[in-house]
SEMI-336056 format. One line per field, with one value per residue: residue number from 1; x, y, z of N, C-alpha, C, O, CB in turn. Coordinates in nm, 3 decimals. Atoms other than C-alpha are relative to their C-alpha. Glycine has a CB too. Example, Ala and Ser with C-alpha at 12.3 -4.5 7.8 and 13.67 -1.06 7.14 Angstrom:
n	[1,2];
n.X	[0.089,-0.082];
n.Y	[-0.119,-0.119];
n.Z	[0.000,-0.006];
ca.X	[1.230,1.367];
ca.Y	[-0.450,-0.106];
ca.Z	[0.780,0.714];
c.X	[0.090,-0.077];
c.Y	[0.120,0.109];
c.Z	[0.000,0.073];
o.X	[0.194,-0.026];
o.Y	[0.118,0.220];
o.Z	[0.066,0.090];
cb.X	[-0.099,0.041];
cb.Y	[0.003,0.046];
cb.Z	[0.125,-0.142];
***
This chain:
n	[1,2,3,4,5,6,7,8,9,10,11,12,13,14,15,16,17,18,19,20,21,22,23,24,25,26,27,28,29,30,31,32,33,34,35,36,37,38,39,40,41,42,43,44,45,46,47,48,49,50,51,52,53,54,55,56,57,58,59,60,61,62,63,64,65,66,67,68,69,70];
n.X	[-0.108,0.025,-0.042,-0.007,-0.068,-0.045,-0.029,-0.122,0.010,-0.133,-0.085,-0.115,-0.022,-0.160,0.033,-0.135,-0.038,-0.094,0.070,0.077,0.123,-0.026,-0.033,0.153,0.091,-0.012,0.084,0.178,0.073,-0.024,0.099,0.172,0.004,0.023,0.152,0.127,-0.015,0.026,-0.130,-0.049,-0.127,-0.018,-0.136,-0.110,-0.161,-0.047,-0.149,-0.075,-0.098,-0.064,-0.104,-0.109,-0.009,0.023,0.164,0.085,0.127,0.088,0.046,0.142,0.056,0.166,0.067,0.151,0.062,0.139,0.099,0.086,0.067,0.111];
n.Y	[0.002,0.116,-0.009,0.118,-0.006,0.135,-0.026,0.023,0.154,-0.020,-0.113,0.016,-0.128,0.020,-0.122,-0.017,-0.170,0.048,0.133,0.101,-0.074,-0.071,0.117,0.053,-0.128,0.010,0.123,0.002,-0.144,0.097,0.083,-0.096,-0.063,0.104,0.060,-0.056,0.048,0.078,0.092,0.037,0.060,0.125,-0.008,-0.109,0.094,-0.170,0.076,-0.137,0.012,-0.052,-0.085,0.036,-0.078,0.064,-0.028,0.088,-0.022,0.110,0.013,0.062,-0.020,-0.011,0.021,-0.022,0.052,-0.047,0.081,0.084,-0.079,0.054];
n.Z	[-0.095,-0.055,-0.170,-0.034,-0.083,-0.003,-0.180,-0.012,-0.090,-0.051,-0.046,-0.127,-0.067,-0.134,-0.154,-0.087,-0.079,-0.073,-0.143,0.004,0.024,0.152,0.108,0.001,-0.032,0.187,0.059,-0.078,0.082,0.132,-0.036,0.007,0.109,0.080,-0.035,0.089,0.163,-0.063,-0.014,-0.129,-0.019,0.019,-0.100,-0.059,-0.045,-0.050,-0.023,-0.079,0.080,-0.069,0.055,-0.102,-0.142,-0.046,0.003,0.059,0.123,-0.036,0.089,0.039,0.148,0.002,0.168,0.027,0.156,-0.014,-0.070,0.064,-0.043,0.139];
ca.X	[13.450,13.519,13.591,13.714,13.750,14.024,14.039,14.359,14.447,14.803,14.981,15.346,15.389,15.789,15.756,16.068,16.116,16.331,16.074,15.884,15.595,15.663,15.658,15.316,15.162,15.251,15.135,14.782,14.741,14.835,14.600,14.267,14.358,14.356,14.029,13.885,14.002,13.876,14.253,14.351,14.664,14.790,15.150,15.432,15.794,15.965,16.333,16.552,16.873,17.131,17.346,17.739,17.688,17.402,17.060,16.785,16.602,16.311,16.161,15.843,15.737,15.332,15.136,14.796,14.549,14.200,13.909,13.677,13.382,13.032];
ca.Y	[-13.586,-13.887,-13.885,-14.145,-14.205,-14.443,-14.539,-14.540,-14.946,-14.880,-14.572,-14.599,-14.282,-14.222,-13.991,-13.859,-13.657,-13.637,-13.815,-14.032,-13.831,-13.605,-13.923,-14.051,-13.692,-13.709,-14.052,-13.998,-13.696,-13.898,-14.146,-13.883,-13.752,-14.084,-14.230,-13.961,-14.110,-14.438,-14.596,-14.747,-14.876,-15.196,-15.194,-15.000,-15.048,-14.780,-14.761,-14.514,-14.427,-14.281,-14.014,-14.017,-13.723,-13.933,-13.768,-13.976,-14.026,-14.204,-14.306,-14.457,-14.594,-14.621,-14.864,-14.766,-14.982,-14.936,-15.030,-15.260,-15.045,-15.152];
ca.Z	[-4.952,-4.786,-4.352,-4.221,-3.837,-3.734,-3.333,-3.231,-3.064,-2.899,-2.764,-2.567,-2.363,-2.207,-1.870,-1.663,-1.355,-1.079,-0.801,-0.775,-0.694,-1.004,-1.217,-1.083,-1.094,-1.492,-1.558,-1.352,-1.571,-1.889,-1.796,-1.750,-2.090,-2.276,-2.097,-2.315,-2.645,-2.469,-2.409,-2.093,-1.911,-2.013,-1.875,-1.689,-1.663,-1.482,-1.402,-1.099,-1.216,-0.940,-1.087,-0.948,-0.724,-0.597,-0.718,-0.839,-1.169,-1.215,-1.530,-1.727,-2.021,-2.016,-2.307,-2.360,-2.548,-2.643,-2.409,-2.499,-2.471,-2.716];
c.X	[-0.022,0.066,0.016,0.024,0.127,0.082,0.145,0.033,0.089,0.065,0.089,0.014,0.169,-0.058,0.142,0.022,0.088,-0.058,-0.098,-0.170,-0.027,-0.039,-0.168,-0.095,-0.002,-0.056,-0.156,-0.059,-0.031,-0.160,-0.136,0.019,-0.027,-0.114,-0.077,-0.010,-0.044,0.198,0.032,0.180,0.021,0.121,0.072,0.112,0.103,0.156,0.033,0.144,0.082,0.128,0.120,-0.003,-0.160,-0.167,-0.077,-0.101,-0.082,-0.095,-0.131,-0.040,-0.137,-0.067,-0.130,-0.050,-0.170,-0.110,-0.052,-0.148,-0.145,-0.097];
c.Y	[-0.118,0.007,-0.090,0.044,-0.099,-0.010,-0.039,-0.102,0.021,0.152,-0.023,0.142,-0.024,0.127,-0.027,0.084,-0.033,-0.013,-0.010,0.038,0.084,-0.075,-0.022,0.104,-0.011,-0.119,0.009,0.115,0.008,-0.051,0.049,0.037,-0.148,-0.030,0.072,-0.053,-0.213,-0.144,-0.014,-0.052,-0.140,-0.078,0.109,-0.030,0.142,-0.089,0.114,-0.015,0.091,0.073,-0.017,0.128,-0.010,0.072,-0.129,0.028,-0.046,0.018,-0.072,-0.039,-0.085,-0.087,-0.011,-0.105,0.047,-0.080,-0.015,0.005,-0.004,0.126];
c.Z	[0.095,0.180,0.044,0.158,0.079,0.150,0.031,0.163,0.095,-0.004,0.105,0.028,0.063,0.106,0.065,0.091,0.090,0.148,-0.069,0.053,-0.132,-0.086,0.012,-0.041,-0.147,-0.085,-0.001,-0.095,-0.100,0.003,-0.022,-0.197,-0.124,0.063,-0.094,-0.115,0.011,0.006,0.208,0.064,-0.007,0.082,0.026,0.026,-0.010,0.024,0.122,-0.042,0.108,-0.073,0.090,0.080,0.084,-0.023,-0.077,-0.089,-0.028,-0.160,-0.063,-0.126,0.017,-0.143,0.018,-0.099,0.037,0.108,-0.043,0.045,-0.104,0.010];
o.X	[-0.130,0.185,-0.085,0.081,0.070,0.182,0.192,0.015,0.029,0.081,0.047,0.019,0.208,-0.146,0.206,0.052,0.142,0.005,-0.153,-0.269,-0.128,-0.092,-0.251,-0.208,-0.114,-0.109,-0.237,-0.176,-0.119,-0.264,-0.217,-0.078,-0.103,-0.194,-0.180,-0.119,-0.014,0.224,0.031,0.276,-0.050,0.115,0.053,0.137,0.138,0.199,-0.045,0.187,0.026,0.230,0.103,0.085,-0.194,-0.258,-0.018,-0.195,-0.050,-0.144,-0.196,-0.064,-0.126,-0.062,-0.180,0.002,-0.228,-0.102,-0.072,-0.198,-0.129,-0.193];
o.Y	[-0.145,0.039,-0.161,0.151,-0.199,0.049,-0.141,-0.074,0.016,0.210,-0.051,0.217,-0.119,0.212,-0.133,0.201,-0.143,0.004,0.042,-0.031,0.062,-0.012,0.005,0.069,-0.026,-0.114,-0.018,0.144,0.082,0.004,-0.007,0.016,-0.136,0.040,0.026,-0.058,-0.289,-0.260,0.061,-0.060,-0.211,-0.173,0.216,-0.130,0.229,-0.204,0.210,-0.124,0.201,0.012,-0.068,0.126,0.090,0.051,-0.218,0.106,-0.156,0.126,-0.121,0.046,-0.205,-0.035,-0.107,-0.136,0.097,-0.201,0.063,-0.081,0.073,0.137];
o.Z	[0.148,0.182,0.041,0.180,0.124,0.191,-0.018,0.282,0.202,-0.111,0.218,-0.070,0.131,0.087,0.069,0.066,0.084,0.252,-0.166,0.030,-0.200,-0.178,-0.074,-0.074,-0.196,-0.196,-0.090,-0.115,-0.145,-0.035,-0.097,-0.270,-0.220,0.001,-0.143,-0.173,-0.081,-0.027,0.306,-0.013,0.065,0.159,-0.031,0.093,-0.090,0.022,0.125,-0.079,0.105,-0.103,0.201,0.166,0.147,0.057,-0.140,-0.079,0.017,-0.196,0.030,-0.212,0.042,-0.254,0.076,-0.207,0.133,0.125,-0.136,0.117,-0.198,-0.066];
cb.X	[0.009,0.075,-0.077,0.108,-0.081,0.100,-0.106,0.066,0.042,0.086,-0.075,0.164,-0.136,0.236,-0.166,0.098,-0.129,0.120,-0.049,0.078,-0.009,0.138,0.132,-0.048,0.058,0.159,0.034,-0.017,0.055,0.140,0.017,0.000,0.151,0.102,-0.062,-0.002,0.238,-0.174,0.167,-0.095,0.042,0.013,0.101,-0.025,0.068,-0.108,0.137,-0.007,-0.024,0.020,-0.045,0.158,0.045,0.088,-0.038,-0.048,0.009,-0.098,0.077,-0.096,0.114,-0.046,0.045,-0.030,0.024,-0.057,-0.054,0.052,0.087,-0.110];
cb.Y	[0.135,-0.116,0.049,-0.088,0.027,-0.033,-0.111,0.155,-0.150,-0.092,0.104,-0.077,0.027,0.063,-0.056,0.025,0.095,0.087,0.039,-0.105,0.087,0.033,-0.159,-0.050,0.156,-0.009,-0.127,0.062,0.106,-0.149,-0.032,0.232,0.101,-0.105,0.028,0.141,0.047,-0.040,0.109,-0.110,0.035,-0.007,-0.075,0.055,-0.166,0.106,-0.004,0.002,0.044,-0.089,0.151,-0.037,0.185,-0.027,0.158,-0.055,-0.002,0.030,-0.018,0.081,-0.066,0.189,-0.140,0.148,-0.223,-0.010,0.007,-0.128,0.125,-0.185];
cb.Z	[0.077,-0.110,0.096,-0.084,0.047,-0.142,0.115,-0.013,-0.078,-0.079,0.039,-0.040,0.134,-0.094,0.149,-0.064,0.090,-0.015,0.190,0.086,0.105,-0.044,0.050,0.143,0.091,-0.048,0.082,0.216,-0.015,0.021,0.126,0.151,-0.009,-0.013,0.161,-0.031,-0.068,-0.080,-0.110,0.015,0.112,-0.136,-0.039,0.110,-0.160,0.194,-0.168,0.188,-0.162,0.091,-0.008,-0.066,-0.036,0.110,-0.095,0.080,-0.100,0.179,-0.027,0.029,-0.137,-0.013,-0.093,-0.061,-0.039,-0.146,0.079,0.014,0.012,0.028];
***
């Protein structure tokens, strides 16, 4: 039987809540959970999005890559 392990280089995460605390609280939480698989944050590119009866949405898309860890 043959096992292979194969580290995984790149992971994009989306995240969505409705604040902007909510949003960070989900990323930061992201974040701990990948350090374990040794991935880090590479970039972030968030958006807010004003609904017409004037609430606010706030969005995320997260790209993990691997750290460079010997």
């Amino acid at each position: 039987m043959n096992i292979s392990f194969d580290l995984i280089e790149d992971k994009v995460e989306c995240f969505e809540a409705d604040s902007i605390n909510k949003l960070e609280e989900k990323i930061q939480s992201q974040i701990e959970v990948n350090k374990s698989i040794l991935l880090s944050v590479h970039s972030v590119s968030h958006q807010m999005h004003v609904t017409e009866d004037g609430r606010r949405f706030y969005s995320a898309v997260v790209h993990f890559k691997r750290t460079n860890k010997a």
